[in-house]
C-alpha positions in Angstrom: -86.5 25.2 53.9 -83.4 23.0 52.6 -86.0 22.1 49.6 -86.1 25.7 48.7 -82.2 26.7 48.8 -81.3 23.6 46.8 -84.0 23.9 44.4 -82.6 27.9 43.8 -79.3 26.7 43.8 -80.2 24.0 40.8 -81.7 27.4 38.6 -78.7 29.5 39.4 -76.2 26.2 38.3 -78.9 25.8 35.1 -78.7 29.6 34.1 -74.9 29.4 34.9 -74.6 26.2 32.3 -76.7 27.7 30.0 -74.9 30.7 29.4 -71.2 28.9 29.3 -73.1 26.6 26.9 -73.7 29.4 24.6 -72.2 29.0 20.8 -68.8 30.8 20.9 -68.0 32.4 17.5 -65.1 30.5 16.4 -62.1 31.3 14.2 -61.7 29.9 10.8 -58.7 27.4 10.8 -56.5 26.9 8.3 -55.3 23.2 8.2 -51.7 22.8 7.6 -51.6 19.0 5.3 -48.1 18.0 6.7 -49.8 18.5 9.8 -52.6 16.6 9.2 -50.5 13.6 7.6 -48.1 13.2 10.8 -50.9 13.3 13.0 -52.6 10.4 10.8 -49.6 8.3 10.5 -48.6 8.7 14.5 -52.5 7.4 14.8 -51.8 4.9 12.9 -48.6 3.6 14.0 -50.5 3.6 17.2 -52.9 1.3 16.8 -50.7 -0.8 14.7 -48.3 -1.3 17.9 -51.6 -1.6 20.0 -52.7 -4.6 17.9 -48.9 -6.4 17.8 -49.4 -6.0 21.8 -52.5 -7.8 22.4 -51.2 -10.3 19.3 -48.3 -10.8 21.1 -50.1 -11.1 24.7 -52.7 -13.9 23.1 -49.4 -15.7 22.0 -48.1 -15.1 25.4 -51.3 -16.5 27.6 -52.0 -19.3 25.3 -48.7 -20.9 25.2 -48.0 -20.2 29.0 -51.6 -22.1 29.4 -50.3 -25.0 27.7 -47.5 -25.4 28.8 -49.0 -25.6 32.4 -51.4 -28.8 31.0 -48.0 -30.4 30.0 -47.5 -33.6 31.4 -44.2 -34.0 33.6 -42.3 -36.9 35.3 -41.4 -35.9 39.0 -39.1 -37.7 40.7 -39.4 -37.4 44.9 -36.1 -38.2 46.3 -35.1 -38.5 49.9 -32.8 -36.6 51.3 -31.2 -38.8 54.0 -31.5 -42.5 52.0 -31.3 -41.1 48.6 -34.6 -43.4 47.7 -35.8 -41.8 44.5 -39.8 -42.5 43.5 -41.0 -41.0 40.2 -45.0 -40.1 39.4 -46.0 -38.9 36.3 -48.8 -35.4 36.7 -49.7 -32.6 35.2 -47.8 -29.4 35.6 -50.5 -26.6 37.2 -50.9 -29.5 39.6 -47.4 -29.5 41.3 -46.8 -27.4 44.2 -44.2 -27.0 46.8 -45.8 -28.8 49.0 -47.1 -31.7 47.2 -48.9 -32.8 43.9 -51.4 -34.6 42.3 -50.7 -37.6 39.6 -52.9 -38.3 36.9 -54.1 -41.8 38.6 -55.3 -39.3 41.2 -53.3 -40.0 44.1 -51.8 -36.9 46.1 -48.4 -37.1 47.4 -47.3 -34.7 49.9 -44.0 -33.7 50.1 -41.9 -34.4 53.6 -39.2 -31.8 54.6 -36.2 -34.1 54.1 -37.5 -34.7 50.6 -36.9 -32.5 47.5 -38.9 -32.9 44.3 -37.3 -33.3 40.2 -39.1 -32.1 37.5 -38.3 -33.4 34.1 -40.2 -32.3 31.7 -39.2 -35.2 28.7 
């Protein structure tokens, strides 16, 4: 029963698509040139900005990349004694919590301590 009302419902949306479908007859344009130009150099101009951006976003993600392979010197001092440690590691692996040096070794970071970053 369900079968039969969708299946007439399909033919009555196919008749109903058919007939908007139908070739309309169209009126003959005239083109205005000065038209036609400013529409051709705002496309243009377009895709001319679009292509700076991602240019500009490449230029952005590669030197943010490495800058984060930089090697830094931290320096780990102690709040209370003033005892200052340095390790040299690698920038993406300093967090706030701790890092990683490049012999491997993972310092963690107490709460009386604060951490340098010099980048020379």
């Amino acid at each position: 029963m369900i079968a039969k009302i969708l299946i007439t419902l399909g033919v009555i949306m196919a008749c109903m698509f058919m007939i908007s479908s139908r070739a309309k007859p169209q009126l003959r344009e005239i083109r205005n040139p000065a038209e036609e130009r400013r529409k051709k150099q705002l496309r243009n101009g377009a895709i001319a900005f679009m292509i700076l951006m991602v240019i500009a976003a490449g230029t952005m993600i590669y030197l943010e990349v490495d800058a984060r392979r930089a090697v830094v010197t931290v320096h780990v001092i102690n709040t209370q004694s003033g005892e200052k440690k340095s390790y040299r590691a690698m920038k993406n692996d300093i967090h706030s919590d701790g890092f990683t040096t490049l012999d491997g070794v993972q310092v963690f970071i107490a709460g009386i301590e604060r951490i340098e970053i010099d980048s020379r």
